[in-house]
RODRENRO-870178 format. One record per residue (C-alpha): x, y negated, z negated; residue in three letters; residue number from 1. Coordinates in pm, whole numbers, plus 50000, padded with zeros to 5 digits. Last residue first. Layout:
% RODRENRO-870178
<<X; Y; Z>; "ALA"; NUM>;
...
***
This chain:
% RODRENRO-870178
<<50366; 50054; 49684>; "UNK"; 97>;
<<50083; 50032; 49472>; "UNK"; 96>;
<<49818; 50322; 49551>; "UNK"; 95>;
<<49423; 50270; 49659>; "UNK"; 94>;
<<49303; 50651; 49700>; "UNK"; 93>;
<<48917; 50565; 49709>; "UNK"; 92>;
<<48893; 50746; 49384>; "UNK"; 91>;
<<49155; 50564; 49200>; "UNK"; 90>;
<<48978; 50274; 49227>; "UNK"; 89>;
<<48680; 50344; 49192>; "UNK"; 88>;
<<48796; 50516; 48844>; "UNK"; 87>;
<<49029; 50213; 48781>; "UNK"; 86>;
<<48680; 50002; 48861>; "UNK"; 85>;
<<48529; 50147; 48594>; "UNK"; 84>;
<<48786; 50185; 48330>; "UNK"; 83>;
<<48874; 49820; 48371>; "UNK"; 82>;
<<48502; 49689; 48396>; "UNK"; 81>;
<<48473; 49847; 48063>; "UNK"; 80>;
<<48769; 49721; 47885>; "UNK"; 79>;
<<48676; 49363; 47999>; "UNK"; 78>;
<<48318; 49422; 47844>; "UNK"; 77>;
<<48484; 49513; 47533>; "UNK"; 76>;
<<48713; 49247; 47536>; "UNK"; 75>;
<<48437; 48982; 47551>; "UNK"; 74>;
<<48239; 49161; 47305>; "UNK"; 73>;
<<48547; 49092; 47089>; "UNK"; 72>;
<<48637; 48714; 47192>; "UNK"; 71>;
<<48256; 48646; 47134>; "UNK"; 70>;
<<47973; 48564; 47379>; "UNK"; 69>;
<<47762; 48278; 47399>; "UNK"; 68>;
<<47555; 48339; 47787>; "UNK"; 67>;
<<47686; 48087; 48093>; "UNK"; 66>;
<<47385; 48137; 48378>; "UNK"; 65>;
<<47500; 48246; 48687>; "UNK"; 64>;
<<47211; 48130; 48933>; "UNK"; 63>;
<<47379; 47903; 49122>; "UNK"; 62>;
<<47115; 47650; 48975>; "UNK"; 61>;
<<47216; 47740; 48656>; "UNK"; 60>;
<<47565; 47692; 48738>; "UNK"; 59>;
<<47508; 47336; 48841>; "UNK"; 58>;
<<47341; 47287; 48512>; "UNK"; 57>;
<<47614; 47396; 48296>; "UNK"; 56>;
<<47824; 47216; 48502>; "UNK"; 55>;
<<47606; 46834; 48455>; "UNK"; 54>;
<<47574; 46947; 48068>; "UNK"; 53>;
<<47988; 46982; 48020>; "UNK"; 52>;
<<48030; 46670; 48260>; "UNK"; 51>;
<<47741; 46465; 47994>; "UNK"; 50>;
<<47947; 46622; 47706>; "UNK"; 49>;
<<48286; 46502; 47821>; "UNK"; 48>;
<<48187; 46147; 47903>; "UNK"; 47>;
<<48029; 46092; 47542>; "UNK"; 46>;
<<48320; 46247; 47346>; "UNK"; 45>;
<<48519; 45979; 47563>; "UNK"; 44>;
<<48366; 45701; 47500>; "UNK"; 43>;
<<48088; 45551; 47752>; "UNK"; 42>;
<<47802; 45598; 47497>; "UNK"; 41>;
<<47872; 45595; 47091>; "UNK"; 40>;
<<47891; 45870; 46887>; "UNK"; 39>;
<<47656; 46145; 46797>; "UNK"; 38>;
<<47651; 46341; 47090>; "UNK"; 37>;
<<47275; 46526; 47102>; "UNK"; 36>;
<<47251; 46731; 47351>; "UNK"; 35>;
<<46882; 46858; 47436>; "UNK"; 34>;
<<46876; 47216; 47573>; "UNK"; 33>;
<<46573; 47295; 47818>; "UNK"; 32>;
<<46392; 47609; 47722>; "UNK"; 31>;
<<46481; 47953; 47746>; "UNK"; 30>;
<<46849; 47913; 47714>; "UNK"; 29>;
<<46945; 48148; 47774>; "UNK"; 28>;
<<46777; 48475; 47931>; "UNK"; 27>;
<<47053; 48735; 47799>; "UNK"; 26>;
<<47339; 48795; 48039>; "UNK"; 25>;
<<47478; 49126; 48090>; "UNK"; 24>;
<<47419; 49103; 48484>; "UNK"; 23>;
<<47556; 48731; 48497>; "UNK"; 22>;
<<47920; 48956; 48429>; "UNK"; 21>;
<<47854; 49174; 48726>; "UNK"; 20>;
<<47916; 48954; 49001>; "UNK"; 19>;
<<48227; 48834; 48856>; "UNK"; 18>;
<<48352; 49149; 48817>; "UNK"; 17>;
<<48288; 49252; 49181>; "UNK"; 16>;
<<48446; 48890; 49246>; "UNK"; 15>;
<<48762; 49008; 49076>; "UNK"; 14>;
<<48768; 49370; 49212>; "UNK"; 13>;
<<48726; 49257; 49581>; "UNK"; 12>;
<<49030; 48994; 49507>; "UNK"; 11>;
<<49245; 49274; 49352>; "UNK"; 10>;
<<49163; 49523; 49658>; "UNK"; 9>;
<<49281; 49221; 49896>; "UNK"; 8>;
<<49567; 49170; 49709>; "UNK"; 7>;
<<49630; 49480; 49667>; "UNK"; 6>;
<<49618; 49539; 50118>; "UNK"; 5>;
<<49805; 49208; 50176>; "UNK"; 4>;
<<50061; 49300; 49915>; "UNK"; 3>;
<<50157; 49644; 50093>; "UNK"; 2>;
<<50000; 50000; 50000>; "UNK"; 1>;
***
């Protein structure tokens, strides 16, 4: 296997990952979210909140929806998409040269 070839199979991996991880996703939030920033408007806490909301909502309408998550259940999932794409992997024949 040459670098074109794995990185090709590492790029189809990644967004195969990426496709799965909205999968796991609870329904959140179920209503709209109302930040409250509790300092003054055009300071900096201010500017980074209103970009935070503006992505959150531009994923939304992507249809990937952020969930809370911790580092461990994070892991986890990571561990899982490992072993099943390894097994994929490994199936199809893929080797590193």
């Amino acid at each position: 296997m040459n670098r074109r070839s794995f990185a090709a199979a590492l790029g189809a991996f990644a967004r195969a990952a990426a496709l799965r991880a909205p999968a796991l996703a609870q329904v959140w939030p179920g209503r709209p979210i109302r930040l409250v920033v509790p300092f003054p408007p055009a300071g900096i806490t201010d500017v980074i909140s209103r970009q935070r909301a503006e992505r959150t909502d531009r994923l939304a309408l992507d249809g990937s929806e952020p969930f809370p998550s911790s580092v461990a259940a994070f892991a986890a999932f990571m561990r899982a998409e490992q072993a099943k794409w390894a097994a994929s992997v490994r199936d199809i024949g893929i080797r590193i040269d």
